[in-house]
N, C-alpha and C positions, 0 to 999 in steps of 0.2 A: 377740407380733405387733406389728407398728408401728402406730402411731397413724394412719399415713396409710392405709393398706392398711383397716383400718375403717371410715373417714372416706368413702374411695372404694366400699366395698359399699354406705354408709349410700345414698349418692348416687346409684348406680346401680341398689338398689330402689325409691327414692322416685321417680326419672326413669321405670325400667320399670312400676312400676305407675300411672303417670298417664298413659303412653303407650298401656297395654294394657285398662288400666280407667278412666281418668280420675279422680275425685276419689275414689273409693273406693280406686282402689287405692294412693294418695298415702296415705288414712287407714289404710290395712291395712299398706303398708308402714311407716309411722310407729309406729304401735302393735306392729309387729316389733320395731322401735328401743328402744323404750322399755323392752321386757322384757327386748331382750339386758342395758340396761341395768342395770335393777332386779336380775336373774341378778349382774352385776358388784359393784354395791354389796352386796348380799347377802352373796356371797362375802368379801367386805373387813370386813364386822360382824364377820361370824362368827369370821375369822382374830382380829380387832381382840378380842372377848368372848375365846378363849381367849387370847391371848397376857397379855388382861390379869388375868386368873386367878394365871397363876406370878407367882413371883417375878422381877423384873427381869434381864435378865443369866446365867440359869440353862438348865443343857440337861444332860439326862440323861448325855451319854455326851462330852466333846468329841470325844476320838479318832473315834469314829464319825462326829459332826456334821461334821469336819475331811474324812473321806472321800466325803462325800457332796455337798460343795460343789463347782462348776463354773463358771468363769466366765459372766458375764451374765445370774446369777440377779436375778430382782427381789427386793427389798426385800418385798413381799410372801410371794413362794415360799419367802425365807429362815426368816424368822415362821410361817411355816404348820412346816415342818424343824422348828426350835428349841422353838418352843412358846409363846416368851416375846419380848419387847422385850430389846435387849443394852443394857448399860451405855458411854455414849460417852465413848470415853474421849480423840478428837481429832476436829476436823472430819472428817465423812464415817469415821471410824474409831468400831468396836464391837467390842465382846468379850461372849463368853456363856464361863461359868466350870462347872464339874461339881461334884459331893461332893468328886471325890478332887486337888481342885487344878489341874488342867489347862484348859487356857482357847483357844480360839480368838478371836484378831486379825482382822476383816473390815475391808477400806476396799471403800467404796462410791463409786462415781461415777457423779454423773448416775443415780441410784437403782437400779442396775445390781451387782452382785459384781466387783468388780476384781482383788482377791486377797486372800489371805488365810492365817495363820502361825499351826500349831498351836506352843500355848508349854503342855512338857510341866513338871509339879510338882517334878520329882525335876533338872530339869536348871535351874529358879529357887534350890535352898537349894544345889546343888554349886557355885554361881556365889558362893553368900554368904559 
């Protein structure tokens, strides 16, 4: 969801409940706020506690991970997918690697999926 489109709900509970209740409903609407909030961080610990668990850069399955990507994932939604933090291997560029050698390339922009290049095991040693 956009930033702004939040910003504009926050505003137009906090307007409507001091219009319809006055100072209470400024505090009831505020205290809305606060919990969507709290809901938000919450959700980012938690993602934040497992990814730091694996090991860095690791994802069960690439080929899967590679199919299951979409542009305009966030950076969080990715993390939650993989399980783990990716190894950076260029500005805004990560890679999460399997058992069996295969590895997917993400560039991120603006903390966003831009794109991203399954790089299969068997087609890195036919190259060597």
């Amino acid at each position: 969801m956009n930033p702004w489109i939040g910003v504009g709900l926050a505003l137009i509970a906090l307007l409507g409940g001091g219009a319809l209740l006055g100072w209470q409903g400024v505090m009831f609407a505020t205290t809305g706020i606060v919990f969507w909030l709290l809901l938000q961080i919450s959700r980012l610990m938690r993602v934040m506690k497992t990814a730091g668990a694996a090991p860095m850069g690791s994802v069960a399955n690439a080929v899967m991970m590679s199919a299951k990507l979409h542009a305009g994932m966030k950076l969080v939604d990715l993390i939650t997918l993989t399980g783990s933090l990716g190894l950076k291997q260029a500005p805004e560029t990560y890679r999460w690697c399997d058992a069996g050698g295969d590895a997917v390339d993400v560039v991120l922009r603006k903390g966003k999926l831009a794109e991203w290049r399954l790089v299969r095991a068997d087609a890195d040693t036919a190259s060597s």
